[in-house]
C-alpha positions as CSV (number, residue, x, y, z in Angstrom):
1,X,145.5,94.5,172.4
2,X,142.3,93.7,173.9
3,X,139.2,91.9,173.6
4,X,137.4,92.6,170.7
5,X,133.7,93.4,171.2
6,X,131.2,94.8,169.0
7,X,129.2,98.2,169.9
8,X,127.6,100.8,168.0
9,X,129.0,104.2,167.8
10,X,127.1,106.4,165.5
11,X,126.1,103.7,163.5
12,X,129.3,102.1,162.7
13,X,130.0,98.6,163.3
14,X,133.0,98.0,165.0
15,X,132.9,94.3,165.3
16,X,136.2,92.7,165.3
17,X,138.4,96.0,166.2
18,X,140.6,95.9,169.2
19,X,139.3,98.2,171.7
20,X,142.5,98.4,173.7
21,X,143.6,102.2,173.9
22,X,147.3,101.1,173.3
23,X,146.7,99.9,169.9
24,X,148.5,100.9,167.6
25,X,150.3,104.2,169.0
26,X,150.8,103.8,172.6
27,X,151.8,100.0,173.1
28,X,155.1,99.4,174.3
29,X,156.3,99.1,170.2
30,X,153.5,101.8,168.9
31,X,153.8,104.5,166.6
32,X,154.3,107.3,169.5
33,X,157.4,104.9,170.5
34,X,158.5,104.3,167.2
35,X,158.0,108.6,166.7
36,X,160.4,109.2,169.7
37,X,163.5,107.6,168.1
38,X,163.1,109.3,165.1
39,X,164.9,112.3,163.6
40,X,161.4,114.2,163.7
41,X,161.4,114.5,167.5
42,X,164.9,114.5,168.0
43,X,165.2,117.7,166.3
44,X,162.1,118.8,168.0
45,X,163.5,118.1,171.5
46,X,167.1,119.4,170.8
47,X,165.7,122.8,169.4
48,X,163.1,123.2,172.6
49,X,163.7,126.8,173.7
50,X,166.1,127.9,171.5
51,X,165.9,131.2,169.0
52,X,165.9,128.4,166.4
53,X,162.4,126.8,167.2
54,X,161.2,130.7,167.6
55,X,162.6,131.0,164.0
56,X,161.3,128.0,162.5
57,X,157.5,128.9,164.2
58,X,157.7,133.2,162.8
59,X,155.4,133.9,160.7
60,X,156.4,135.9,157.7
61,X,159.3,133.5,157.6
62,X,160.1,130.3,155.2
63,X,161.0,127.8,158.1
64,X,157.4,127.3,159.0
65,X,156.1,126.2,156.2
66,X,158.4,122.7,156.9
67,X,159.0,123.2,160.5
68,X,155.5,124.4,162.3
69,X,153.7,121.7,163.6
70,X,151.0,123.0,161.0
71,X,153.2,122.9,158.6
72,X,151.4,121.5,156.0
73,X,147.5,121.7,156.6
74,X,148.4,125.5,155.8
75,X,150.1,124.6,152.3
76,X,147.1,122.1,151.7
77,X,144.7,124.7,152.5
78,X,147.1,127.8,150.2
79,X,147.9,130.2,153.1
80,X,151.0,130.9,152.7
81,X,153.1,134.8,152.1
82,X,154.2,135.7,148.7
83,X,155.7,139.5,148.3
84,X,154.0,141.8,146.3
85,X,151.2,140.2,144.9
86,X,153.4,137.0,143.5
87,X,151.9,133.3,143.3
88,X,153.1,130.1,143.7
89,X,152.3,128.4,140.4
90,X,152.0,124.8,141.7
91,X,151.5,125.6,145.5
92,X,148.9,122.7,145.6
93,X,151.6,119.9,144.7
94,X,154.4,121.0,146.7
95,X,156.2,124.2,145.4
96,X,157.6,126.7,147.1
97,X,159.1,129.2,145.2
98,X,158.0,132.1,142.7
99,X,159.3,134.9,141.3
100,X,158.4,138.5,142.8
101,X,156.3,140.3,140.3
102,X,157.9,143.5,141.2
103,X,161.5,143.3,141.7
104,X,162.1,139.7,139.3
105,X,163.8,137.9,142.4
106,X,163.6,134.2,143.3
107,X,161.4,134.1,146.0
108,X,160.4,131.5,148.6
109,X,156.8,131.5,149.8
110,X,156.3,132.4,154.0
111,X,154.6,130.6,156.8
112,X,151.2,132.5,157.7
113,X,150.6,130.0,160.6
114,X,150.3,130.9,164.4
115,X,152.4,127.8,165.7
116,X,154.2,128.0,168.6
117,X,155.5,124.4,168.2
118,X,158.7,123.8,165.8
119,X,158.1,119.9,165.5
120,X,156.8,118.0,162.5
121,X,154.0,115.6,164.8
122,X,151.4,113.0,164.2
123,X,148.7,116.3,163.0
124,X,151.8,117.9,160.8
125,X,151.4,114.7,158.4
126,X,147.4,113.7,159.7
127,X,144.6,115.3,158.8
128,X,143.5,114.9,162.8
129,X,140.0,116.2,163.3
130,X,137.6,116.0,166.2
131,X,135.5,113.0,164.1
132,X,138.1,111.3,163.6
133,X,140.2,111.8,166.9
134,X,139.7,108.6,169.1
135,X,140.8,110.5,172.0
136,X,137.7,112.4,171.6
137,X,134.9,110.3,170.0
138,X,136.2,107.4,171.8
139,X,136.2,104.7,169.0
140,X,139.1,102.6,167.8
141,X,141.4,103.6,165.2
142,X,140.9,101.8,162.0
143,X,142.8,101.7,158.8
144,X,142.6,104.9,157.2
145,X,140.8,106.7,160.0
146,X,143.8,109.3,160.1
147,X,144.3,110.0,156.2
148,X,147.2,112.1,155.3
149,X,147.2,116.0,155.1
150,X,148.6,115.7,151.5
151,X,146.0,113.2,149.6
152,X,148.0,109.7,149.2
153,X,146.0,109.2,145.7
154,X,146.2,111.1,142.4
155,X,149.1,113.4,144.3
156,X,151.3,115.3,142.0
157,X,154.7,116.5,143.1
158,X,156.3,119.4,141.4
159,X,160.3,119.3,142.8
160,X,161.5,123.3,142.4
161,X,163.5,123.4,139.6
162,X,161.6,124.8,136.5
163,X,162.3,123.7,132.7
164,X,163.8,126.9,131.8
165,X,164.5,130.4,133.4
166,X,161.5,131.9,131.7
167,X,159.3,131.5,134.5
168,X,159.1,129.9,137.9
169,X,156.8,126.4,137.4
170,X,158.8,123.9,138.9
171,X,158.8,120.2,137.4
172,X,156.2,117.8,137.7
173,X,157.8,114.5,139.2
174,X,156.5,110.8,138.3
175,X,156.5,108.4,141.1
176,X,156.0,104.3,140.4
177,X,155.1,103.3,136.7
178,X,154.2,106.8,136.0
179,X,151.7,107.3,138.8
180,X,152.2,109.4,141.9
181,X,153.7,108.3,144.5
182,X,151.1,107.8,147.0
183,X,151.9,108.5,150.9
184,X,155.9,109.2,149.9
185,X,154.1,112.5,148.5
186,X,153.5,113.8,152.3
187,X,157.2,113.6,152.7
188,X,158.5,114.8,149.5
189,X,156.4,118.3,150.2
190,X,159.3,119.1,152.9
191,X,162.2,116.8,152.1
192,X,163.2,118.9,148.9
193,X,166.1,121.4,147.6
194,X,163.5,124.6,148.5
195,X,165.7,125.9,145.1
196,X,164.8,126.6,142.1
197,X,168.6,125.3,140.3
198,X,167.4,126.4,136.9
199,X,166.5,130.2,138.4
200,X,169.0,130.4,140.9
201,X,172.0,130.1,139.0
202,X,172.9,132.7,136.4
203,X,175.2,132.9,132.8
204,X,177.5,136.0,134.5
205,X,178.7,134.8,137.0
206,X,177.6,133.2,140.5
207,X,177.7,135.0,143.9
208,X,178.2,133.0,147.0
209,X,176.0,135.1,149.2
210,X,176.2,133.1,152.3
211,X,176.9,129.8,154.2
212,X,173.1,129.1,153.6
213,X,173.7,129.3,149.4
214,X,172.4,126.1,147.7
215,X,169.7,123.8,148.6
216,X,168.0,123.1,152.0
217,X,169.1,120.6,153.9
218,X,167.3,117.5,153.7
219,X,166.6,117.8,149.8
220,X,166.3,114.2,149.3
221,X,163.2,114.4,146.4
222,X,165.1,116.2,144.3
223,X,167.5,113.1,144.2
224,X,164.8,110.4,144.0
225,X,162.7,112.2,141.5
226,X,165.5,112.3,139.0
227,X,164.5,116.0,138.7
228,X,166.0,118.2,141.3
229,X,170.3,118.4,140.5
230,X,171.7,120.8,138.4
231,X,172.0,118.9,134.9
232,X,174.6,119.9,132.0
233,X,173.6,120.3,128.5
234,X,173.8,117.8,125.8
235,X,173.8,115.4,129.0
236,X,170.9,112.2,129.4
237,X,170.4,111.6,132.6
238,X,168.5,108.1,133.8
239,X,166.0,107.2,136.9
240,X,167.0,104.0,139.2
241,X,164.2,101.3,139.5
242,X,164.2,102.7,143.0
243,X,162.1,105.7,141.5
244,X,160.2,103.5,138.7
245,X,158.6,100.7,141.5
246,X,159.3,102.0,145.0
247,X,158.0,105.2,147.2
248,X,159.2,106.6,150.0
249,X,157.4,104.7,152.7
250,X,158.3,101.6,150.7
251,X,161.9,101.5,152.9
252,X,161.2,104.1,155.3
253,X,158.0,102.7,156.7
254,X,158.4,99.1,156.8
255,X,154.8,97.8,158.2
256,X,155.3,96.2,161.9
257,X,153.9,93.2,162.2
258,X,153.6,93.1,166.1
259,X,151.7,96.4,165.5
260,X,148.4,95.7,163.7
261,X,150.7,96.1,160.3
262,X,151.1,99.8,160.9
263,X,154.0,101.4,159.2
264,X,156.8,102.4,161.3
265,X,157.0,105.8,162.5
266,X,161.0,105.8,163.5
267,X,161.1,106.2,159.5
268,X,164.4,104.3,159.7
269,X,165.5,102.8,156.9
270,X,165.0,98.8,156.7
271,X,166.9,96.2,154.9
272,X,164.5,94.4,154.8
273,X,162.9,96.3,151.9
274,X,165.6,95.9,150.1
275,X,166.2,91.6,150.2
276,X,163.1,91.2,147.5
277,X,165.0,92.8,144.9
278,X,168.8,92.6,146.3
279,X,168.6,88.6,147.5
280,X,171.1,88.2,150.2
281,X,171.6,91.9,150.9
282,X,173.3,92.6,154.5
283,X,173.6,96.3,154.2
284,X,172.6,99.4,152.2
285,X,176.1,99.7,150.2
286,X,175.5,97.3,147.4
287,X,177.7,96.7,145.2
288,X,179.8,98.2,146.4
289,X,177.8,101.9,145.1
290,X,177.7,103.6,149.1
291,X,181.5,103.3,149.2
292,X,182.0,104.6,145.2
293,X,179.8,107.5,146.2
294,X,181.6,108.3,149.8
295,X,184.5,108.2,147.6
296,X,183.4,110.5,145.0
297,X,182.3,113.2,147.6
298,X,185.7,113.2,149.4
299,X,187.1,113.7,145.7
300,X,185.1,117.0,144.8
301,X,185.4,117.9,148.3
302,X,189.2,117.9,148.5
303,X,188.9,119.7,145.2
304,X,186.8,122.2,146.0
305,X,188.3,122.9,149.6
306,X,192.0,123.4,147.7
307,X,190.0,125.9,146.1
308,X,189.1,128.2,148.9
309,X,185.3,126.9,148.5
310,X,184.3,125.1,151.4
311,X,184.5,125.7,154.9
312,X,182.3,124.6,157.8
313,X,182.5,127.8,159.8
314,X,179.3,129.7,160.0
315,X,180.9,133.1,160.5
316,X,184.2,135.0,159.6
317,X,186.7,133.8,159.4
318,X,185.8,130.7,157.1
319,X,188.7,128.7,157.4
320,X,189.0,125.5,154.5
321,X,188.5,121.9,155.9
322,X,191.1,120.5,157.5
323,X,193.4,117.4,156.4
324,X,191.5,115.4,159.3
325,X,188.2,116.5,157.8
326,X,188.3,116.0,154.5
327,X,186.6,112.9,153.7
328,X,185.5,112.3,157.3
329,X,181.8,111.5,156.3
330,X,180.4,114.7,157.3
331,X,180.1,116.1,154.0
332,X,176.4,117.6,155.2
333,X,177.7,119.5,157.5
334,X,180.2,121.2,154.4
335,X,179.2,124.8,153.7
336,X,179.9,127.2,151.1
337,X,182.2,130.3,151.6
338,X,180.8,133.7,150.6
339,X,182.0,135.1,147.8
340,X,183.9,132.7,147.3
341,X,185.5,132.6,143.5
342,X,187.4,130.0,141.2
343,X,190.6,131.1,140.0
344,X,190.1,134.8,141.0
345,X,186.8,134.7,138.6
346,X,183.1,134.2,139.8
347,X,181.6,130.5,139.0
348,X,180.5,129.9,136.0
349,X,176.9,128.1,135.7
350,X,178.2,125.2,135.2
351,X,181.0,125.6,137.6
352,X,178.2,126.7,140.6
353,X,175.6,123.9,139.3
354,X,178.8,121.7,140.4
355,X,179.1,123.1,143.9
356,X,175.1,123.0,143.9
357,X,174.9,119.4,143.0
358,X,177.7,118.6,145.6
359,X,175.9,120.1,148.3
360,X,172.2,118.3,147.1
361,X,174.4,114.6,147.2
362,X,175.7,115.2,150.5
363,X,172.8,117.1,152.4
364,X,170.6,114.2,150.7
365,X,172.2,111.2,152.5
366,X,172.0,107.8,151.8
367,X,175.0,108.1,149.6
368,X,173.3,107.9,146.1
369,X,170.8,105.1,147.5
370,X,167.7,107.2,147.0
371,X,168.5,106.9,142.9
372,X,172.0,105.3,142.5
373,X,171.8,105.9,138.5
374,X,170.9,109.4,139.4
375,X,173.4,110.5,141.7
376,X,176.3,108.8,140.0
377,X,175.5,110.9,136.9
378,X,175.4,114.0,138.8
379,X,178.7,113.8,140.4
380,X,180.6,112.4,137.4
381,X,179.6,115.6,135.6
382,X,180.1,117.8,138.3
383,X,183.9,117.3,138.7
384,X,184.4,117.1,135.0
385,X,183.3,120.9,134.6
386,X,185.1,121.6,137.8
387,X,188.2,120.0,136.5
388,X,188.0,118.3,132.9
389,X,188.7,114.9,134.3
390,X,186.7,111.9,135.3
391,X,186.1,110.6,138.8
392,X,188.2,108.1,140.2
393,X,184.7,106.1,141.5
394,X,183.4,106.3,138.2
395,X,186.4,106.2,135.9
396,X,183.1,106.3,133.1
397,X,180.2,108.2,133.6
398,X,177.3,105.8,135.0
């Protein structure tokens, strides 16, 4: 940080701002350092090259509309592809899917963009313009200088799954004390399922049509929300306090206090957020309620690999988990065989909502952390309509 000095730029007093060009994103602990460790660039970096980044930048394609480095600026500004004349109901609070006017198929809406950059980047979440640039107007960053693409106040958040199959709406999400949920919103438009549960599954039986069936990976809105899991009738199902006071950025983006207070860009997780509430706290599995839900996913997962479900192939032949793998904390990386059946008969709703709501725990990390109440509820239910009994991590259900 240097000097601070005061000059007039256009008018605006800038008195008391640091006018070092490292502060906050390119010092030795800034933002584009903090960037480079996190899962963002490391995906960006792996996938450099590769028919993958190519897929996630096509444009007709779903992938962009998360993956494109303009990812969001064209959701915020409504260009996206729908087929045959079909709209996105809530396209301005995060939806994705509709159903096709023509044919009556679950759709997903299509990137329109012209990226030829897979990586989700400071101007994916910032609304960066040339006013507001400092490496072209030359004057500091300030607080709120870069706002967000998605507005941080007065955001709603619609998480895919609709109220009932009669149309495709999606469901309006509350964030803290019945507000929005402020910057987490920017994240919850691409950290979600991408599936429609309530649309997707059918009353005559469920077809595995792929490896890819079930939610997106990354679907870790639906889980915070409360709203996103497949949820069985005459069943209540409760929101953590993690949902009633706390946001996303709230333990993602912990402010650095060596960096002007900026929120930390690595998005890792911090304990640190968590000691206010959880005095004493030394890691994320309190109460024991990581290890209860690591143990519940290696229950249904045994279960549902005995039953020729799983596999982690991703081509013919699928072969089941191993004895090694089962339980071996990679339940993400668990996949659904096609056409797979349950006793010779296609799933039942309930039996597929189970499978879908294995698949949203898992691919949502944090092992039920993100809405412990939540999550809990979802798998106790799940392997009781797989198998009539209860969990052995939740002997009642939560």
């Amino acid at each position: 940080m240097g000097a601070t000095g005061t000059f007039d730029a256009g008018g605006v007093d800038l008195a008391s701002i640091p006018v070092s060009c490292l502060s906050p994103c390119h010092g030795f602990n800034g933002v584009v350092t903090q960037y480079q460790t996190s899962a963002h660039y490391i995906a960006y970096v792996q996938n450099l090259g590769t028919a993958q980044a190519t897929e996630w930048t096509a444009t007709g394609e779903a992938c962009g509309n998360c993956h494109a480095i303009d990812a969001l600026a064209g959701r915020v500004a409504g260009t996206v592809g729908t087929t045959n004349g079909g709209v996105v109901t809530n396209l301005a609070s995060g939806e994705l899917q509709f159903r096709d006017p023509t044919t009556g198929a679950l759709s997903t809406s299509t990137y329109l963009g012209s990226a030829l950059t897979a990586e989700v980047y400071c101007t994916t979440c910032h609304a960066v313009t040339d006013a507001n640039d400092p490496h072209k107007t030359g004057i500091p960053w300030t607080p709120g200088s870069f706002p967000l693409q998605v507005a941080a106040s007065g955001s709603a958040i619609n998480i895919e799954k609709s109220a009932t199959s009669a149309a495709v709406t999606g469901t309006q999400a509350t964030g803290p004390d019945g507000g929005d949920f402020g910057a987490g919103s920017t994240c919850m438009w691409c950290h979600r399922s991408r599936v429609d549960v309530t649309n997707y599954l059918t009353d005559t039986g469920n077809v595995i049509t792929s490896v890819y069936w079930g939610p997106h990976e990354g679907p870790q809105a639906d889980l915070f929300t409360g709203t996103g899991g497949y949820q069985y009738a005459g069943k209540t199902y409760g929101e953590a306090t993690h949902e009633q006071k706390l946001s996303c950025i709230d333990c993602h983006m912990v402010s650095v206090a060596d960096n002007s207070g900026v929120p930390d860009h690595s998005f890792a997780p911090r304990i640190s957020a968590c000691v206010s509430c959880h005095a004493g706290a030394t890691s994320f599995d309190i109460n024991g309620f990581e290890s209860q839900v690591k143990s519940a996913l290696t229950q249904i997962e045994t279960y549902l690999n005995t039953a020729g479900v799983l596999t982690r192939a991703v081509a013919a032949p699928y072969t089941p988990l191993t004895t090694a793998q089962l339980g071996d904390g990679l339940w993400a990386t668990d996949q659904p065989v096609p056409k797979a059946t349950l006793g010779g008969q296609l799933m039942t709703r309930d039996q597929a909502g189970a499978l879908y709501n294995y698949i949203l725990v898992a691919r949502g990390g944090a092992y039920g952390v993100h809405n412990p109440k939540y999550v809990a509820e979802l798998l106790s239910d799940s392997y009781t309509a797989l198998t009539g009994l209860p969990l052995a991590a939740f002997p009642s259900r939560p």
